[in-house]
C-alpha positions in Angstrom: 148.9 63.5 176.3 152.3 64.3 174.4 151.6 66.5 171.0 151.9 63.5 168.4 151.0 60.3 170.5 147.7 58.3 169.6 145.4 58.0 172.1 145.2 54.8 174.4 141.7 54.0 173.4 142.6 54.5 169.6 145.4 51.7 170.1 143.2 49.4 171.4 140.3 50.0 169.2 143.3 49.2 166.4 144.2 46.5 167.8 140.8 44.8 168.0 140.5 45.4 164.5 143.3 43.6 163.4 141.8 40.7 165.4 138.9 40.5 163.4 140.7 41.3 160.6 142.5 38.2 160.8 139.5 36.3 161.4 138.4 37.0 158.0 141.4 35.6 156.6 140.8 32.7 154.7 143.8 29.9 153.5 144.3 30.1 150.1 143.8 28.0 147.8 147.5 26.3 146.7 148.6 28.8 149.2 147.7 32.1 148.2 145.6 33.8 150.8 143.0 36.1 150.3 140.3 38.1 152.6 137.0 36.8 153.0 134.4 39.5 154.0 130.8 38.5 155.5 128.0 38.6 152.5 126.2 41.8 152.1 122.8 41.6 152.0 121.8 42.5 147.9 118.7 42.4 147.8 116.1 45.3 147.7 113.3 46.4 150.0 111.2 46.6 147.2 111.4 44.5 144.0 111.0 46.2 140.4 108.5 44.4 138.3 109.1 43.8 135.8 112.7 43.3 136.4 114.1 40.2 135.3 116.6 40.8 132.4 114.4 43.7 131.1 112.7 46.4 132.9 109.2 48.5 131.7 111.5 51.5 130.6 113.8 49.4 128.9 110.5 47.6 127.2 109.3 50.6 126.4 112.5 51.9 124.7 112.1 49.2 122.9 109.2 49.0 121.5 109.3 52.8 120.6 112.4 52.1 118.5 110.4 48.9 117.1 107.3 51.1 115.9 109.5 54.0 114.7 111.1 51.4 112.7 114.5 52.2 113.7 117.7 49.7 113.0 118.9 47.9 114.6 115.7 47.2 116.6 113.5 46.9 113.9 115.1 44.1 112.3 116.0 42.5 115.1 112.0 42.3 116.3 111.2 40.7 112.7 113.9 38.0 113.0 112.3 37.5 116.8 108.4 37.3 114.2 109.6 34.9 112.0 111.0 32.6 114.5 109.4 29.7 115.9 109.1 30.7 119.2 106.7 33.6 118.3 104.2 31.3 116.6 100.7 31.4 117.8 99.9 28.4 116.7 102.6 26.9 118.9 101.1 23.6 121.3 103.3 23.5 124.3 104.7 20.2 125.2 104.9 19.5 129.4 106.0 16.5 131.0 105.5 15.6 135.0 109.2 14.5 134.4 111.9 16.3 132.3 114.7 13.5 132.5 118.0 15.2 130.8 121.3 12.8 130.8 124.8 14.1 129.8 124.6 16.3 126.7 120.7 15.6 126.8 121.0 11.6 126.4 118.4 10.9 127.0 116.7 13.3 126.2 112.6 12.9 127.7 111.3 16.5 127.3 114.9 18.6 127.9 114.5 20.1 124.5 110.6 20.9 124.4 110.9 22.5 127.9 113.5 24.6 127.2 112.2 26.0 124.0 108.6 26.2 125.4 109.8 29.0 128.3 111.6 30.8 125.6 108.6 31.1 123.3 107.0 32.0 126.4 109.4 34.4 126.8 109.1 35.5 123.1 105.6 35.8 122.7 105.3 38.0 126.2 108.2 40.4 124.5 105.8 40.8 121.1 103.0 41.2 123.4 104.5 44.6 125.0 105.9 45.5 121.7 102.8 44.8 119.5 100.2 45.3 121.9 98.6 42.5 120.1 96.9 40.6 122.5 97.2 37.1 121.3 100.7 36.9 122.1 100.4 37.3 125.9 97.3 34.7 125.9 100.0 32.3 124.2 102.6 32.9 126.2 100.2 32.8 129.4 98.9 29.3 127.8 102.5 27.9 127.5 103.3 28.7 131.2 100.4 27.6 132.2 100.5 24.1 130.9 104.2 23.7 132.5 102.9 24.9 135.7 100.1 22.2 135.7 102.3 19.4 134.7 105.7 19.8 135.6 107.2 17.7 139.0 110.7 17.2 138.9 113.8 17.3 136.7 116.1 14.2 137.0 119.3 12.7 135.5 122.8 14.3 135.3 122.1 17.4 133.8 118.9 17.8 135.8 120.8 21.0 137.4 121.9 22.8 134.6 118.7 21.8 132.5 116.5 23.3 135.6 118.8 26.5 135.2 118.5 27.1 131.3 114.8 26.8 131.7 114.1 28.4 134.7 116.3 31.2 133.7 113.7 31.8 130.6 110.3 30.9 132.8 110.7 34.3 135.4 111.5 36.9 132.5 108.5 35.8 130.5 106.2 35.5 133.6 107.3 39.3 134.9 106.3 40.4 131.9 102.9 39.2 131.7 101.7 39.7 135.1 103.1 43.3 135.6 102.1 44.2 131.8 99.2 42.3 130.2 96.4 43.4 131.7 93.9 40.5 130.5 94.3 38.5 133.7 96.3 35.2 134.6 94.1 33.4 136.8 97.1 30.6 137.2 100.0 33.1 138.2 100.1 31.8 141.8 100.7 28.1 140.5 103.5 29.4 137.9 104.8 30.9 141.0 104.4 27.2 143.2 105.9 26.0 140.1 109.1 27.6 140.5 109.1 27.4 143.7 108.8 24.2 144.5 110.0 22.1 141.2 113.1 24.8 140.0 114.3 26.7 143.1 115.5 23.9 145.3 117.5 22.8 141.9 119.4 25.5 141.5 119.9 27.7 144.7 123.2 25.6 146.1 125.0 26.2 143.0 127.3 23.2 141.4 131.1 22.7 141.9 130.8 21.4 138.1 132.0 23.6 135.4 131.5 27.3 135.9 128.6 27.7 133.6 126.5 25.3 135.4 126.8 27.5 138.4 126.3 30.7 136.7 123.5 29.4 134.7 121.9 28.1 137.8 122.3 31.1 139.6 120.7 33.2 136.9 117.7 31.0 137.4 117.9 31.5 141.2 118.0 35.1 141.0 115.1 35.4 138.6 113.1 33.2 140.4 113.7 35.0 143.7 112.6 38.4 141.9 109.7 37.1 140.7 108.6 35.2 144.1 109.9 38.4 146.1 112.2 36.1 148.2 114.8 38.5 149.7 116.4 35.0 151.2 117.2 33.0 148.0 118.4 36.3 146.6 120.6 37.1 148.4 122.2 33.9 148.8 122.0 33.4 145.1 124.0 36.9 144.6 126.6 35.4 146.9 127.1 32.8 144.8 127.4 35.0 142.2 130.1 36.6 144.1 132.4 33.9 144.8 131.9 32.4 141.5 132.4 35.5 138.9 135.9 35.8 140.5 136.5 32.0 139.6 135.6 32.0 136.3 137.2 34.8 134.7 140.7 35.3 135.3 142.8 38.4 136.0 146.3 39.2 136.0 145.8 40.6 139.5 144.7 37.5 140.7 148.6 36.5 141.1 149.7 33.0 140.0 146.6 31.0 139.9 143.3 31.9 139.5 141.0 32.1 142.0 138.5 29.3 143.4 135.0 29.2 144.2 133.8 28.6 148.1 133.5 25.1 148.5 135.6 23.8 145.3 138.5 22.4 147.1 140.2 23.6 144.5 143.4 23.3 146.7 146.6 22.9 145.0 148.3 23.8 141.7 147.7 20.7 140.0 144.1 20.8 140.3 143.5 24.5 139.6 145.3 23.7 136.5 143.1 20.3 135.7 139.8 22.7 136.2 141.4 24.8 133.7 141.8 22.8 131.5 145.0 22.2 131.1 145.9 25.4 130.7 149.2 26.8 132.8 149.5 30.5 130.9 147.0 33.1 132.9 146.0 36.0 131.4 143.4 39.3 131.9 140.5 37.8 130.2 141.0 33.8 130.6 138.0 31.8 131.1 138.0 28.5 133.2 136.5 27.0 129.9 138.5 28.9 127.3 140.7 25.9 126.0 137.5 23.8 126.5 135.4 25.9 123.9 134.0 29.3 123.3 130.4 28.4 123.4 130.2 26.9 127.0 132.6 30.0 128.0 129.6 32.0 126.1 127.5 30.2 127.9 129.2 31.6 131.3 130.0 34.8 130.5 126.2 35.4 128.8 124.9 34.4 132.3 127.0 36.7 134.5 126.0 39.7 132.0 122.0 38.8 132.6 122.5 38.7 136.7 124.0 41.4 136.7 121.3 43.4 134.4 118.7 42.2 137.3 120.6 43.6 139.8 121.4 47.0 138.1 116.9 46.6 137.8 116.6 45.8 141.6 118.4 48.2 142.7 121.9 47.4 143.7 124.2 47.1 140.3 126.6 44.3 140.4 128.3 45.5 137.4 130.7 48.0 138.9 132.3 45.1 140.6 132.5 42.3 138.1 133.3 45.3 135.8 137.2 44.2 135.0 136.7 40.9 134.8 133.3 40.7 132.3 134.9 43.8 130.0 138.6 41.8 129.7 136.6 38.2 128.7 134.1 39.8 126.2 137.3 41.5 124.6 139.7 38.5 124.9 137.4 36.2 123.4 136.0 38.4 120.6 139.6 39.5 119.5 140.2 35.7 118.6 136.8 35.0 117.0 137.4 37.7 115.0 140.6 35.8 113.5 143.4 37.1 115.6 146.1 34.4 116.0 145.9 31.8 118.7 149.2 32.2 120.3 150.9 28.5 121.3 150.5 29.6 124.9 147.0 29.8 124.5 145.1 26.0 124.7 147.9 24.9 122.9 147.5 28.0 120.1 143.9 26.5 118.8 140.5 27.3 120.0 137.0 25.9 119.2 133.6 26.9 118.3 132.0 30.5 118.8 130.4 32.4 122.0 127.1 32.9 120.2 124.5 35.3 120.7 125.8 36.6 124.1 128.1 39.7 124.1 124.8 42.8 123.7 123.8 42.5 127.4 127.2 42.7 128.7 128.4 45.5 125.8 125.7 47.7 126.2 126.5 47.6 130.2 130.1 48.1 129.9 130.1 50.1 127.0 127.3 52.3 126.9 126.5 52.9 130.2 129.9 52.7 132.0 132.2 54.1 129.1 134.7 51.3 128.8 136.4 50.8 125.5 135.3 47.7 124.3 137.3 47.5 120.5 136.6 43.9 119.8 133.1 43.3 121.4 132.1 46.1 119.7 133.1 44.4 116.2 132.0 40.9 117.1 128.3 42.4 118.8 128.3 44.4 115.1 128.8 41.4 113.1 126.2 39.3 114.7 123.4 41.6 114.8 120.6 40.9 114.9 121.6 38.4 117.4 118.9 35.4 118.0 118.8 32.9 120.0 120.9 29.7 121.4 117.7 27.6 121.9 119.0 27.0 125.1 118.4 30.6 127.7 119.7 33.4 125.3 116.9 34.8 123.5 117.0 38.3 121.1 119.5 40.3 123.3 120.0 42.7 120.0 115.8 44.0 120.5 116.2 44.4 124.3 119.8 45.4 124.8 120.8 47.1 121.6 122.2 51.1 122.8 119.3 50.8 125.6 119.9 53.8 127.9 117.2 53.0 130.3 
């Protein structure tokens, strides 16, 4: 062999990986290509219980600071007391079917199921905290009168109503059953429940706006910890993969953003239509910016709470939605803070606020991964304590607040 000439077999063995390069090489949407690898299996050999949102050392942090009687935990855990959803006295309302039409018209138990797993959710968090155990006998009471009742959701928000609620049911139910040690008899029909009346709602995702799919997913992935189904976890993480990439917008995405599998999302004019409108692309940019910054909150809260389960479970999912999560917080917080809405910008005039959904996501980015965060930090400030959004965001200030663990 001549000194500087590659091998035969090396050739070769380049060559057939070029071929199944290409194979991976997907059209692109309105004609940008991009590489599409095979899914990676996410999720662990062995789940972490509890692990849905919040794990035991992250409880535990927490209700330390909350019996030190430390700030901003402190005050965050008496806003979470004096709300409704920590009442005792609370008397759960179940249907066998929670019919939910466009923005909840009709509205046949949407509202009482949704608040009923977060006061679930809330009473199991001032259980751990308190130690008092009347909280976890509510919340196991709530759950279980869902789980005895509860068949099917239907109407046209069926899937994004089944995702709010089932994204609330799995954090409460970890918590009890790997944490309350009075017994829950009906766990295993909880567990049926989601199984069979939530799962099959929300594992396929939605090519509707990208908060549905993210909401849903968050359900998905909770559900499958809680259930210990490697299967539906996995394939709700790869949703979760192609759709993080098509919500959030970054200025190395090229042109046009990026679409979701399946979207057929195909040329410019309709990328532009499921953006709103919108034809100015910038680090940051939500698919639902110029639409309003509480269904972007809505998004961007639910990619911060998967990816806090899979930092729990084992493989963190942060590192790679990392850019895109850390440029929307900031984007959007600069201009609820008052910075002018340039004209390029949804026609220079935004609505609304992101609510109660930036600790999760801050602490993450900030915190633990050392990113420079200016605005979220101001805007996270400013809202503590933050509380709820009645609809799958629940007291993110007491369990995220500076939480090492």
């Amino acid at each position: 062999m001549r000194p500087g000439s590659v091998p035969r077999v090396l050739v070769l063995a380049a060559a057939l990986a070029g071929l199944i390069g290409a194979a991976f090489m997907a059209p692109a949407s309105a004609g940008r290509a991009e590489r599409v690898t095979p899914a990676a299996a996410a999720a662990p050999t062995a789940f972490t219980h509890p692990g849905v949102l919040v794990s035991r050392p992250q409880l535990d942090f927490v209700r330390d600071k909350v019996r030190a009687g430390a700030q901003p935990w402190k005050g965050a855990y008496d806003q979470m007391l004096a709300s409704k959803y920590a009442s005792l006295s609370r008397t759960p309302k179940p249907r066998a079917v929670v019919e939910c039409g466009s923005y909840s018209n009709p509205n046949y138990g949407c509202t009482d199921e949704r608040e009923d797993a977060i006061a679930a959710y809330t009473l199991a968090l001032a259980w751990h905290i308190s130690g008092d155990a009347r909280y976890a006998r509510k919340s196991v009471e709530i759950m279980d009168a869902w789980s005895a009742v509860i068949k099917d959701h239907t109407n046209s928000n069926a899937p994004l109503q089944t995702g709010w609620a089932g994204s609330s049911w799995p954090r409460a139910a970890e918590i009890i059953k790997y944490t309350y040690t009075g017994g829950w008899p009906n766990s295993g029909r909880f567990a049926t429940m989601l199984r069979t009346v939530y799962l099959p709602e929300v594992i396929n995702g939605s090519h509707s706006n990208g908060n549905w799919e993210l909401s849903m997913t968050e359900a998905a992935i909770g559900i499958a910890v809680f259930l210990e189904d490697r299967t539906a976890y996995d394939k709700a993480v790869a949703k979760f993969r192609g759709r993080v990439p098509a919500y959030i917008y970054l200025n190395s995405d090229g042109a046009l953003p990026k679409t979701a599998p399946g979207s057929n999302l195909d040329t410019r004019e309709k990328i532009i239509k499921y953006w709103q409108g919108q034809t100015t692309f910038t680090n940051g940019l939500s698919q639902e910016t110029c639409r309003d910054l509480t269904h972007t909150g809505y998004g961007l809260s639910a990619i911060s709470h998967i990816a806090e389960t899979s930092r729990i479970q084992g493989q963190d999912l942060y590192p790679e939605v990392a850019d895109r999560l850390r440029h929307a917080l900031g984007f959007h917080a600069k201009y609820q803070l008052g910075e002018p809405v340039p004209s390029s910008l949804c026609g220079g005039s935004l609505k609304d606020k992101l609510g109660p959904v930036t600790e999760v996501g801050f602490n993450a980015l900030h915190n633990r991964m050392g990113y420079t965060m200016t605005s979220t930090e101001r805007l996270t400030e400013q809202q503590r304590p933050a509380g709820s959004n009645n609809l799958f965001v629940a007291w993110e200030t007491l369990t995220h607040a500076g939480n090492p663990a």
